[in-house]
N, CA, C and O atoms as a Tripos MOL2 file, in Angstrom:
@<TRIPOS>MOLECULE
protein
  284   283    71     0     0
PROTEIN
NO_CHARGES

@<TRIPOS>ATOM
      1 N         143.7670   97.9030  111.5250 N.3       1 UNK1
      2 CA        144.4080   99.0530  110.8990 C.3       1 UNK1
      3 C         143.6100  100.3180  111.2170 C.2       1 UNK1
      4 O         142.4090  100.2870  111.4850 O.2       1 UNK1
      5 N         144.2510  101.2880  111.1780 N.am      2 UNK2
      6 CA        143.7230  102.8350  112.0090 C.3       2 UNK2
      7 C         144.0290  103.2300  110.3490 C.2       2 UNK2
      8 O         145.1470  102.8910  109.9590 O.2       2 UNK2
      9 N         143.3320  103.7640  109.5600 N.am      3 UNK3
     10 CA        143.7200  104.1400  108.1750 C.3       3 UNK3
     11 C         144.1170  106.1580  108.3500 C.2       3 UNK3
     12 O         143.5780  106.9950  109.0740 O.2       3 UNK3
     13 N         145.1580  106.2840  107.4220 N.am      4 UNK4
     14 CA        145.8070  107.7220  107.5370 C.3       4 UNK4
     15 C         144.8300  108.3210  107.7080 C.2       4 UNK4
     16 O         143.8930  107.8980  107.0310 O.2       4 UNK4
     17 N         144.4840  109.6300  108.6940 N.am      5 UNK5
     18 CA        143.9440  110.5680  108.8200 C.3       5 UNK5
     19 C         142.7340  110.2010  110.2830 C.2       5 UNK5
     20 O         141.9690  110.9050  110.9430 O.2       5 UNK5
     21 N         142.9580  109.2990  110.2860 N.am      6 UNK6
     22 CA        141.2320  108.8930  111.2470 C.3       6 UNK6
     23 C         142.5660  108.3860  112.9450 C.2       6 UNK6
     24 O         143.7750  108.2120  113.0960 O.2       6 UNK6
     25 N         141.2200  108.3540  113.8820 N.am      7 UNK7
     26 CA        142.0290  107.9170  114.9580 C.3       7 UNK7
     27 C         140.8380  107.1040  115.2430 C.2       7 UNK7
     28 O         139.8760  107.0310  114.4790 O.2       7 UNK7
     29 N         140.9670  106.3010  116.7360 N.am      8 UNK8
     30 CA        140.3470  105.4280  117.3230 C.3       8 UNK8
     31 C         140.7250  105.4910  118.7520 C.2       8 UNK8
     32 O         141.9160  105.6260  119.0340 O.2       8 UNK8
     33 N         139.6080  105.3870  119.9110 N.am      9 UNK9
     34 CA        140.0830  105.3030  121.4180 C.3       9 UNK9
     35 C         140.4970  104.0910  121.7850 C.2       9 UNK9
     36 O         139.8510  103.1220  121.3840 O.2       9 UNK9
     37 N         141.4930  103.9230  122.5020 N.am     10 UNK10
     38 CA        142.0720  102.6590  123.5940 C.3      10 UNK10
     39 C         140.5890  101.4580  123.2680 C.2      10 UNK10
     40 O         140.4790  100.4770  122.5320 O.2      10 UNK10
     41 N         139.8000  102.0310  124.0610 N.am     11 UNK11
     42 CA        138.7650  101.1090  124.2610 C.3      11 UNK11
     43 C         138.2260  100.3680  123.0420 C.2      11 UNK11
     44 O         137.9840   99.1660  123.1510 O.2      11 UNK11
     45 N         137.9670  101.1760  121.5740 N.am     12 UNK12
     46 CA        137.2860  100.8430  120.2190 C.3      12 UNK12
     47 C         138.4810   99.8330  120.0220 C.2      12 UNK12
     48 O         138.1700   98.6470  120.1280 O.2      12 UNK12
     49 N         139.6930  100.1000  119.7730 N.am     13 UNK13
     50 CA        140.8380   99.4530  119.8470 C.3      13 UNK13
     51 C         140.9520   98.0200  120.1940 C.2      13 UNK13
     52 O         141.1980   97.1240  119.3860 O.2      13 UNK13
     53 N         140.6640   97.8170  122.0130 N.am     14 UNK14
     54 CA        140.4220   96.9540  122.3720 C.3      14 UNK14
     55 C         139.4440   96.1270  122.3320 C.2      14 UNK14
     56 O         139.6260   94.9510  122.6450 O.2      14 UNK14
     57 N         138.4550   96.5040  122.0130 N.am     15 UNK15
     58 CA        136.8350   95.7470  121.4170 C.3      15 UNK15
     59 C         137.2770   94.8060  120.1870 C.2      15 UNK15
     60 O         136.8250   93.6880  119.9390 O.2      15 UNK15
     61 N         138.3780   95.5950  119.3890 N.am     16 UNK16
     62 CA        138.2810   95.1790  118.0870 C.3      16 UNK16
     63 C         139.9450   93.6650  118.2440 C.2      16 UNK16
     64 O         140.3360   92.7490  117.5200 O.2      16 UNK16
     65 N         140.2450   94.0710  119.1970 N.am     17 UNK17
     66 CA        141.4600   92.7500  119.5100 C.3      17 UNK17
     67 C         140.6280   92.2000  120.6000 C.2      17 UNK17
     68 O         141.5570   91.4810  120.9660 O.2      17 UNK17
     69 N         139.7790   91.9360  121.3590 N.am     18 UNK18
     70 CA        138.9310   91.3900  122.0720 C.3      18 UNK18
     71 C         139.6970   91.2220  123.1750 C.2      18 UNK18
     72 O         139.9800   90.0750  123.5220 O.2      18 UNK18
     73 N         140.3000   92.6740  124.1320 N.am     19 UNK19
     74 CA        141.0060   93.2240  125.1870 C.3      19 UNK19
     75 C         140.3040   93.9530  125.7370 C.2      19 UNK19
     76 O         140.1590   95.1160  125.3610 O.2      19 UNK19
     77 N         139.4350   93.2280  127.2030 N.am     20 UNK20
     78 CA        138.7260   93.9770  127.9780 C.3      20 UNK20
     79 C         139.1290   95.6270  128.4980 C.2      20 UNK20
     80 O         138.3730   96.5750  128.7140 O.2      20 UNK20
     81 N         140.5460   95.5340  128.5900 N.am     21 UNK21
     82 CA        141.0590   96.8920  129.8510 C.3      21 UNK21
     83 C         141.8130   97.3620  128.6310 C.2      21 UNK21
     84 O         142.6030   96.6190  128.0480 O.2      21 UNK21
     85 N         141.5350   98.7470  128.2020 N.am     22 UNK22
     86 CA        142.0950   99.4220  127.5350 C.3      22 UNK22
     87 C         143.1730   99.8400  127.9950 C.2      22 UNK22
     88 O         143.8330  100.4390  127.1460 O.2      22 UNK22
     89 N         143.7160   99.7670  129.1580 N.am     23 UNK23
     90 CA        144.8160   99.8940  129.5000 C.3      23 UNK23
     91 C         146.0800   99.6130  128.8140 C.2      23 UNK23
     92 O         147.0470  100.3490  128.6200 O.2      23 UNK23
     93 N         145.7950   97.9540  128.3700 N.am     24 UNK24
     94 CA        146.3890   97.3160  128.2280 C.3      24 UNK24
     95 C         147.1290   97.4070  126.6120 C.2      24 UNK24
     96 O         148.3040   97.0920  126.4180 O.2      24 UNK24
     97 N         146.4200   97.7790  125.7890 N.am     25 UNK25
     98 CA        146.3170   98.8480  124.9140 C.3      25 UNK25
     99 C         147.2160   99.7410  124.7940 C.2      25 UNK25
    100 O         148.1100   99.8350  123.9520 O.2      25 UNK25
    101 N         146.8510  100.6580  126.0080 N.am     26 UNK26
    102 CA        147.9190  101.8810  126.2090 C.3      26 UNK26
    103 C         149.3510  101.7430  126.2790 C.2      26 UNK26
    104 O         150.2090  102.4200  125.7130 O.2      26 UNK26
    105 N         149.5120  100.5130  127.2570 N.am     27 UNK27
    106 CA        150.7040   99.7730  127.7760 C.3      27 UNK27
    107 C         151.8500   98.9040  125.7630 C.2      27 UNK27
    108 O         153.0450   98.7310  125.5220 O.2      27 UNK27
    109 N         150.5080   98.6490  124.8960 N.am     28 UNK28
    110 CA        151.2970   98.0100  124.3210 C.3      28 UNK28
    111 C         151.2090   99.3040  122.7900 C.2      28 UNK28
    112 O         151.6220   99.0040  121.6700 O.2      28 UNK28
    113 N         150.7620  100.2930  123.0390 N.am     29 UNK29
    114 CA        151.7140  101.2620  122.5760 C.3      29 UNK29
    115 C         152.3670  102.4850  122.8710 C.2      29 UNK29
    116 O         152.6830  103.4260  122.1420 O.2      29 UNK29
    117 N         152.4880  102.3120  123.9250 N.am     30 UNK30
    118 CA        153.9670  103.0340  124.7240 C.3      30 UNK30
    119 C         154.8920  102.2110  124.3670 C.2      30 UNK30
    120 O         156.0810  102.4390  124.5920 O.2      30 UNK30
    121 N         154.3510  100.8710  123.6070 N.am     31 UNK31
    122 CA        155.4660  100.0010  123.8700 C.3      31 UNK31
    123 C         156.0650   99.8560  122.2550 C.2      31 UNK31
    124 O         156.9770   99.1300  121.8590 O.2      31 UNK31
    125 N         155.4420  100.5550  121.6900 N.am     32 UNK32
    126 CA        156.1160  100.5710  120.2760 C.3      32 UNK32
    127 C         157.3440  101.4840  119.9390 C.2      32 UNK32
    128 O         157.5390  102.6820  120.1450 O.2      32 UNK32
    129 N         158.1570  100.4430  119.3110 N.am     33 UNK33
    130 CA        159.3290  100.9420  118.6890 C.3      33 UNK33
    131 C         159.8480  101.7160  117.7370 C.2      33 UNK33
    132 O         160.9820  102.1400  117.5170 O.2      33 UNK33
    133 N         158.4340  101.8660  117.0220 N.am     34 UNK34
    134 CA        158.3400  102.3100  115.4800 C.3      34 UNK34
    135 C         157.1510  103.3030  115.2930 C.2      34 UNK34
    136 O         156.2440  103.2310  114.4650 O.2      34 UNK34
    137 N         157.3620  104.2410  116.2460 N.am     35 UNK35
    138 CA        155.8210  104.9770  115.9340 C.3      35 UNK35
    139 C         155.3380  105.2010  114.6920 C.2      35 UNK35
    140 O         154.1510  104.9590  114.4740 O.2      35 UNK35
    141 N         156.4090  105.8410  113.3850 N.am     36 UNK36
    142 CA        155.9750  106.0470  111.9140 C.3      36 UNK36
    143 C         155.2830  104.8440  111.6090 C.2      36 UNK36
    144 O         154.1860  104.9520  111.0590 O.2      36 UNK36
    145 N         155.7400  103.7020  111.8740 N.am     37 UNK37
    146 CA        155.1830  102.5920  110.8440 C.3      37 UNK37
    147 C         153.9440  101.7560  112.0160 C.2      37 UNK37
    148 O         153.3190  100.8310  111.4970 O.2      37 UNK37
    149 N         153.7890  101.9060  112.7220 N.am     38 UNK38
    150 CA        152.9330  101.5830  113.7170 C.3      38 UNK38
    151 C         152.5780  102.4630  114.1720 C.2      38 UNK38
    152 O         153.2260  102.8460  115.1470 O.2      38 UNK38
    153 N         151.3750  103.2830  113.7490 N.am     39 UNK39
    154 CA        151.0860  104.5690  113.7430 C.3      39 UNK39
    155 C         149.9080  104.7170  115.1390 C.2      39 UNK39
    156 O         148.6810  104.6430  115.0780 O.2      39 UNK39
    157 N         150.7520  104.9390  116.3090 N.am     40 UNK40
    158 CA        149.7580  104.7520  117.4530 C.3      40 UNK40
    159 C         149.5570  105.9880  118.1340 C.2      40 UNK40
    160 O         149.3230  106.0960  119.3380 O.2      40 UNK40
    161 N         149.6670  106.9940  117.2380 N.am     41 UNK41
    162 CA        149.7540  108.2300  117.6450 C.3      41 UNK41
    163 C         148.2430  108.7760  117.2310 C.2      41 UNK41
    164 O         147.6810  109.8100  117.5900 O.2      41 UNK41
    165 N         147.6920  107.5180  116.1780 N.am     42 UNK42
    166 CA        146.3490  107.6910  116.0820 C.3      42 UNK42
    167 C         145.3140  107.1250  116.5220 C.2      42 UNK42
    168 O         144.2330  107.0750  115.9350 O.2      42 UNK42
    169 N         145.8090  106.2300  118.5670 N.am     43 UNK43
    170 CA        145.2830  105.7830  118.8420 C.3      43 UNK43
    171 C         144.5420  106.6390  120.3560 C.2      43 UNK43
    172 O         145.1010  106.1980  121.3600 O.2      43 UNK43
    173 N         143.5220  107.6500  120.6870 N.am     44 UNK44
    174 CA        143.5880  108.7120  121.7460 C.3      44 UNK44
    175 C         142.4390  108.0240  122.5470 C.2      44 UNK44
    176 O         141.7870  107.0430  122.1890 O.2      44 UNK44
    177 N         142.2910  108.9390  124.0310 N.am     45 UNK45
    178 CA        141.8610  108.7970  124.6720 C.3      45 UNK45
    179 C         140.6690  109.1390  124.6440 C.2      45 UNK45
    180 O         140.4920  109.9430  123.7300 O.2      45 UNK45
    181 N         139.3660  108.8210  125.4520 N.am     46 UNK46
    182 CA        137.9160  109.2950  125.1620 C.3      46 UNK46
    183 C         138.2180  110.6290  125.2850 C.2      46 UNK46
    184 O         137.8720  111.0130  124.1680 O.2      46 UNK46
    185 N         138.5050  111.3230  125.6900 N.am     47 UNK47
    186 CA        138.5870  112.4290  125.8220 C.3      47 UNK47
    187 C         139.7200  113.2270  125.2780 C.2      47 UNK47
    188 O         140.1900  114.2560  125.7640 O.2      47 UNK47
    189 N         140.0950  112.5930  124.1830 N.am     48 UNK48
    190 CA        141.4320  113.4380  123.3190 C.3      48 UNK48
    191 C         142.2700  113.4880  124.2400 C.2      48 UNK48
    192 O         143.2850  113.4310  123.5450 O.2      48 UNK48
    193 N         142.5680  113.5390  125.0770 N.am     49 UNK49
    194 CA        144.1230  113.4570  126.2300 C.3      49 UNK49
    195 C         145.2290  112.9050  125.3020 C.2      49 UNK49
    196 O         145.4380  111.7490  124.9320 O.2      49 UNK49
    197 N         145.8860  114.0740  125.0280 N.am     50 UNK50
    198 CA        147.2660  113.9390  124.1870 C.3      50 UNK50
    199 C         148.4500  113.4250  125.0990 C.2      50 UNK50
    200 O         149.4840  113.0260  124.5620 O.2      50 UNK50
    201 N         148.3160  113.4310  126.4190 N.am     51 UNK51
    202 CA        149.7520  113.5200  127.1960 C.3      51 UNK51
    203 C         149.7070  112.0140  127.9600 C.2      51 UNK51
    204 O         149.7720  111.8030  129.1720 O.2      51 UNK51
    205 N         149.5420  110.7780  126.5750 N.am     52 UNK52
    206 CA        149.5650  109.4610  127.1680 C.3      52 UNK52
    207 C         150.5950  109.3210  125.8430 C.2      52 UNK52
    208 O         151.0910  108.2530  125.4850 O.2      52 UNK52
    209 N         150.7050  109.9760  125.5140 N.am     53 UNK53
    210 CA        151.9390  109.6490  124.3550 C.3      53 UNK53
    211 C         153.4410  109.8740  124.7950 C.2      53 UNK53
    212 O         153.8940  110.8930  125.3180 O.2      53 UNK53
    213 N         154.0700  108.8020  124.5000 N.am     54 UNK54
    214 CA        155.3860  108.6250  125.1190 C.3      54 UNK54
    215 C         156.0950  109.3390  124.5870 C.2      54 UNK54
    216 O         156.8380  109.8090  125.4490 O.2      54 UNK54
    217 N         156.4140  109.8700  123.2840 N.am     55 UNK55
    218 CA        157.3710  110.3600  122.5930 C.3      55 UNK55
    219 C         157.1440  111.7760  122.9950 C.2      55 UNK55
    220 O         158.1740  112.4480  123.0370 O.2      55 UNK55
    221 N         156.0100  112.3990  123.3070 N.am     56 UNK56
    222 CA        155.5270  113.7430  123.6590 C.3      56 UNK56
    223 C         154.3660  114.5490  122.8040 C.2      56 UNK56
    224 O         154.0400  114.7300  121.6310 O.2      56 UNK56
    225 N         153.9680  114.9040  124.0790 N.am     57 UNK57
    226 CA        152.6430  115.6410  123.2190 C.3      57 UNK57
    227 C         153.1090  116.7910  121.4710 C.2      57 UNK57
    228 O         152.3330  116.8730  120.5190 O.2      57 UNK57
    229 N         154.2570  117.3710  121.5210 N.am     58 UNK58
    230 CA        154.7500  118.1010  120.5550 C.3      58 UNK58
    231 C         154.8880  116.9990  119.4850 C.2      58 UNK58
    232 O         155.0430  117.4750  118.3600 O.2      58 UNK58
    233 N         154.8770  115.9900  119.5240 N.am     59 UNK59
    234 CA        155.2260  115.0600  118.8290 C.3      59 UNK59
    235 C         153.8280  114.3550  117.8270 C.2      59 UNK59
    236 O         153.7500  114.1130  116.6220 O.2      59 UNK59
    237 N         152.9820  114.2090  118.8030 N.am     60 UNK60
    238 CA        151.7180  113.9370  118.5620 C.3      60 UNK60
    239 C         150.9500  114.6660  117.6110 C.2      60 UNK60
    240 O         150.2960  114.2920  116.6370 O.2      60 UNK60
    241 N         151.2930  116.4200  118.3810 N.am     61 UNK61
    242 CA        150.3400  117.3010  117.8420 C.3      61 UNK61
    243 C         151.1600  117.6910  116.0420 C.2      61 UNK61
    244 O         150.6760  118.3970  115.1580 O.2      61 UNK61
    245 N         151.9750  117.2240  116.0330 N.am     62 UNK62
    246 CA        153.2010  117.8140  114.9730 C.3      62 UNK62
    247 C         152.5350  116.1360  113.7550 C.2      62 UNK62
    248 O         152.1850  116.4220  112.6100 O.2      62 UNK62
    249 N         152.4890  115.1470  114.0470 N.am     63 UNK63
    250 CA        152.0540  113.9220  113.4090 C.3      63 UNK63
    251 C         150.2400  114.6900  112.9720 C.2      63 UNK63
    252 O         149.8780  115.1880  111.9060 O.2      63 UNK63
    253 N         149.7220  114.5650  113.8210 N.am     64 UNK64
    254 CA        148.1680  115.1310  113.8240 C.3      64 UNK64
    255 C         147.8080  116.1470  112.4310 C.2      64 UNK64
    256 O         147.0220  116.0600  111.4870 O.2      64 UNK64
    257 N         148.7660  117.0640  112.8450 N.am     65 UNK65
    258 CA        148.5820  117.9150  111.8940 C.3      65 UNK65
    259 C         149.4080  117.4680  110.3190 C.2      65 UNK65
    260 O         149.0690  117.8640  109.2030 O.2      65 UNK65
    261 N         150.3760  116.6860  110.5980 N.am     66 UNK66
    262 CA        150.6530  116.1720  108.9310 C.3      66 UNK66
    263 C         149.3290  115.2820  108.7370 C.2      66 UNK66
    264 O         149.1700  115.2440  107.5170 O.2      66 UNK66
    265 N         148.6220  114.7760  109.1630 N.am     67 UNK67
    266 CA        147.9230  113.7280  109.1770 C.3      67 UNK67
    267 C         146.4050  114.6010  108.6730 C.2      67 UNK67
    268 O         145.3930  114.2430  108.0710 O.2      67 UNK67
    269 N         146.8280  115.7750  109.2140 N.am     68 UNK68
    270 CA        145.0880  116.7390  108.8220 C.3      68 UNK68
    271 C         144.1170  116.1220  110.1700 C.2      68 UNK68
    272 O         142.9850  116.0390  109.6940 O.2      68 UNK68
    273 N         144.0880  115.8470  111.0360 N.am     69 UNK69
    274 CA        143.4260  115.0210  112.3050 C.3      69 UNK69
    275 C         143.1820  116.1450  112.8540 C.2      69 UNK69
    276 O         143.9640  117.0700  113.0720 O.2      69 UNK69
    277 N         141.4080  116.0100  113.2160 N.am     70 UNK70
    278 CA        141.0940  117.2090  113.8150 C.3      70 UNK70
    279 C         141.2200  116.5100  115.3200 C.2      70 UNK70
    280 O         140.9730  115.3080  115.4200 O.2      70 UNK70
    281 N         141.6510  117.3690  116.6150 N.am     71 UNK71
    282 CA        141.3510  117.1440  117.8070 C.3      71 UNK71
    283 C         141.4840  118.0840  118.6890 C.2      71 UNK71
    284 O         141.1910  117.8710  119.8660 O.2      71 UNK71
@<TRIPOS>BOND
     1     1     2 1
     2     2     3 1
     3     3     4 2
     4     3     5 am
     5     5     6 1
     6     6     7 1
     7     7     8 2
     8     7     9 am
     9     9    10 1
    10    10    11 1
    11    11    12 2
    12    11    13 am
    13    13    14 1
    14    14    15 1
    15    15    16 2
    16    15    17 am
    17    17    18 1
    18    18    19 1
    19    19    20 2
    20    19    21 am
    21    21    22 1
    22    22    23 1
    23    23    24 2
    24    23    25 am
    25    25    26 1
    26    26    27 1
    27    27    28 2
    28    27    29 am
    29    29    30 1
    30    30    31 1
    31    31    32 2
    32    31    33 am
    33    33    34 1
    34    34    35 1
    35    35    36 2
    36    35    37 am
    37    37    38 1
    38    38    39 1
    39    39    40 2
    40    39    41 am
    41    41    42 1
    42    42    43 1
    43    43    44 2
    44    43    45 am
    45    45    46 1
    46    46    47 1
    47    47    48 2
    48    47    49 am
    49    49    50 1
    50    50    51 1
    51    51    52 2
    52    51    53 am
    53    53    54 1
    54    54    55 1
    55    55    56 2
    56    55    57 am
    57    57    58 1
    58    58    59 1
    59    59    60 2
    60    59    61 am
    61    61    62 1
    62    62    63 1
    63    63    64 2
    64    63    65 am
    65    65    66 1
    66    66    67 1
    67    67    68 2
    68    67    69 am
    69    69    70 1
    70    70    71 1
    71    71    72 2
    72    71    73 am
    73    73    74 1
    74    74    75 1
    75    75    76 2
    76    75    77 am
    77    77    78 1
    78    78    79 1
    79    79    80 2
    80    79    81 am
    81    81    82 1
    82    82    83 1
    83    83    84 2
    84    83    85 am
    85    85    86 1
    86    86    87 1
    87    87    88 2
    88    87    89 am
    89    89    90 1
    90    90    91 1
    91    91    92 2
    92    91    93 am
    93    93    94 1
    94    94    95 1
    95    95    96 2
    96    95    97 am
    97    97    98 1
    98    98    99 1
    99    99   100 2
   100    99   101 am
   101   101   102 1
   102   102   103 1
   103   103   104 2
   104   103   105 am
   105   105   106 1
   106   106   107 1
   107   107   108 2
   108   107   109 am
   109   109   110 1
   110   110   111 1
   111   111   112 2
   112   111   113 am
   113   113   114 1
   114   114   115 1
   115   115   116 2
   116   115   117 am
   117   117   118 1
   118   118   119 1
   119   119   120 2
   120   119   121 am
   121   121   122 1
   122   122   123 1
   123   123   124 2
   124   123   125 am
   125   125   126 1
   126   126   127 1
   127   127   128 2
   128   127   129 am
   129   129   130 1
   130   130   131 1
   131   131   132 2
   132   131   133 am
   133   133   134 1
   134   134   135 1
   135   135   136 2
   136   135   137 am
   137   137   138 1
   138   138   139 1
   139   139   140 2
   140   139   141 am
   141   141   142 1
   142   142   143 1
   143   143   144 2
   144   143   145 am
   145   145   146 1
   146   146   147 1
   147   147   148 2
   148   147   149 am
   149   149   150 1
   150   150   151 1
   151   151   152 2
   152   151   153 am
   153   153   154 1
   154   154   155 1
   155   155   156 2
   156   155   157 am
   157   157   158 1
   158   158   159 1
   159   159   160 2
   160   159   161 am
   161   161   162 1
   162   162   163 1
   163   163   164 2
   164   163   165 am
   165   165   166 1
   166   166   167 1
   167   167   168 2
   168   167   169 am
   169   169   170 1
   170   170   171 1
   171   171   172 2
   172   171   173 am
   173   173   174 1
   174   174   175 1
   175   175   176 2
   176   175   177 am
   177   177   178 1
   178   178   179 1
   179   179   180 2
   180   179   181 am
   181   181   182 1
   182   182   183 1
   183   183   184 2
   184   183   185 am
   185   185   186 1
   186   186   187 1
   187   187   188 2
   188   187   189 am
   189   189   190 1
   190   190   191 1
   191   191   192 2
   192   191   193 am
   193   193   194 1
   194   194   195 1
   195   195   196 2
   196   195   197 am
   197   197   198 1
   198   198   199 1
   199   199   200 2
   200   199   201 am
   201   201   202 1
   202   202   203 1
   203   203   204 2
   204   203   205 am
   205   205   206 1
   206   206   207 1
   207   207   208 2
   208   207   209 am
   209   209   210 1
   210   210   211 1
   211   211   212 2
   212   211   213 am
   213   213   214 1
   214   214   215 1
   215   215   216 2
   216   215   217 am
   217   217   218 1
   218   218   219 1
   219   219   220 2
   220   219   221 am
   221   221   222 1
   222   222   223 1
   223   223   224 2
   224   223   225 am
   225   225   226 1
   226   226   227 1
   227   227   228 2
   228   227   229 am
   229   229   230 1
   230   230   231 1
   231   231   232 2
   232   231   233 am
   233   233   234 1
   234   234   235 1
   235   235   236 2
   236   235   237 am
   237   237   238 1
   238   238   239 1
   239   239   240 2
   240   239   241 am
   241   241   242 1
   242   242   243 1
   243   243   244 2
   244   243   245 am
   245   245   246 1
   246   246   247 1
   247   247   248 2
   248   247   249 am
   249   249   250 1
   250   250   251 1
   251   251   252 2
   252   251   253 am
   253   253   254 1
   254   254   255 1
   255   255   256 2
   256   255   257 am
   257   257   258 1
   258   258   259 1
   259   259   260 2
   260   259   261 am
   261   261   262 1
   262   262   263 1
   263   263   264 2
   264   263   265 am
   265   265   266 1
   266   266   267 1
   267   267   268 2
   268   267   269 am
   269   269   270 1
   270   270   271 1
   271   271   272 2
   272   271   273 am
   273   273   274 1
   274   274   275 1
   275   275   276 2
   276   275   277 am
   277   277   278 1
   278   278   279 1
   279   279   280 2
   280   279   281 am
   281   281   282 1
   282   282   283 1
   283   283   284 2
@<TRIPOS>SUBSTRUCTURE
     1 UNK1         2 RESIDUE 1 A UNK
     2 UNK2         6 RESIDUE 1 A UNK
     3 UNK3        10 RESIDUE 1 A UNK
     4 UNK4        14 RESIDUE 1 A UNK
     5 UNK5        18 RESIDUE 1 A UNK
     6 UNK6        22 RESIDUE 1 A UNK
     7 UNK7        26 RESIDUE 1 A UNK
     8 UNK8        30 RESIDUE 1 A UNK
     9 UNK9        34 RESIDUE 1 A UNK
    10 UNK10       38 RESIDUE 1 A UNK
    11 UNK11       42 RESIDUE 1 A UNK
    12 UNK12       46 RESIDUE 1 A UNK
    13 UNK13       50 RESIDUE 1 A UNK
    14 UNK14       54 RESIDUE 1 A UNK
    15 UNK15       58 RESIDUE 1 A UNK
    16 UNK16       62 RESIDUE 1 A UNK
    17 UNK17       66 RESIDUE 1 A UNK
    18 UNK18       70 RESIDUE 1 A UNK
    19 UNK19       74 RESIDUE 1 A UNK
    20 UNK20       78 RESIDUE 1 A UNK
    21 UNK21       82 RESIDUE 1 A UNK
    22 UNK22       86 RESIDUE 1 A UNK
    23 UNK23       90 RESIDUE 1 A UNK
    24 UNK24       94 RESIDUE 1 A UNK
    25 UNK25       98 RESIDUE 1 A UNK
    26 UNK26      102 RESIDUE 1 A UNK
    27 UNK27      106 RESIDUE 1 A UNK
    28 UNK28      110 RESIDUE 1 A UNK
    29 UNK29      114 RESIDUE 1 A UNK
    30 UNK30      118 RESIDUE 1 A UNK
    31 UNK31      122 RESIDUE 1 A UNK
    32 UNK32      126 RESIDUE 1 A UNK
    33 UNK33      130 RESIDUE 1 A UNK
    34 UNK34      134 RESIDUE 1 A UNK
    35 UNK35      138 RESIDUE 1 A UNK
    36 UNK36      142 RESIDUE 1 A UNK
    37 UNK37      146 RESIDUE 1 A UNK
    38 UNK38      150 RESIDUE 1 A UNK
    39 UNK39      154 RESIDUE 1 A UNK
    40 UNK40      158 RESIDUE 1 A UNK
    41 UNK41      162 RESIDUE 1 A UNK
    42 UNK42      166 RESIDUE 1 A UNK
    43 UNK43      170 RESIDUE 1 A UNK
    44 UNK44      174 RESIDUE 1 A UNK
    45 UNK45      178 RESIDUE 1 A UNK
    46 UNK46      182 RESIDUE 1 A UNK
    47 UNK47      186 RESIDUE 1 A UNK
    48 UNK48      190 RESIDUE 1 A UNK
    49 UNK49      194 RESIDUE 1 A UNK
    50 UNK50      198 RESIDUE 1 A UNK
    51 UNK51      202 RESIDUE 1 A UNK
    52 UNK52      206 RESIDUE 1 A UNK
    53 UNK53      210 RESIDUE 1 A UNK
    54 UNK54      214 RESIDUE 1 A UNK
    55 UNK55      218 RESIDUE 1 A UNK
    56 UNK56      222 RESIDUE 1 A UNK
    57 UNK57      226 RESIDUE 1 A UNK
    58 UNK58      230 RESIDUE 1 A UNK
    59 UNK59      234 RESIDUE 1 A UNK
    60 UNK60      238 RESIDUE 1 A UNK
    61 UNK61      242 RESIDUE 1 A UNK
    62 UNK62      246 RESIDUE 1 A UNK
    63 UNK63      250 RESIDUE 1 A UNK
    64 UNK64      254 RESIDUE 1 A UNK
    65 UNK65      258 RESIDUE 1 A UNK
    66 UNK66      262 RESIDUE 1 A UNK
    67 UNK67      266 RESIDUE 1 A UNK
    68 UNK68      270 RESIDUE 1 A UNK
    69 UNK69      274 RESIDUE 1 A UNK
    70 UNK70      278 RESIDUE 1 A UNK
    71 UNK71      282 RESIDUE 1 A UNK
């Protein structure tokens, strides 16, 4: 669980499901259906890179800020 307000990178992510390639990660939430309730919009890149989000970066940054998420 990513708890409201906090985020986590691909990689911390994958450490914690014991998934070498954060990729893979990336791949399985692009692949979500339900962004509200599977909240993977609080899952970013080492480097904050907003534009791996499928739904769109306006989308992200618009969640972020209900969320109070500094980035």
């Amino acid at each position: 669980t990513i708890s409201y307000g906090n985020t986590i990178t691909y990689k911390e992510l994958g450490e914690k499901c014991n998934i070498e390639n954060p990729r893979v990660i990336g791949m399985a939430m692009k692949a979500n259906p339900l962004p509200l309730i599977f909240p993977c919009h609080r899952v970013m890149s080492k480097d904050k890179n907003k534009n791996f989000y499928s739904p769109g970066v306006f989308y992200k940054d618009f969640l972020h800020r209900l969320e109070n998420i500094k980035t």
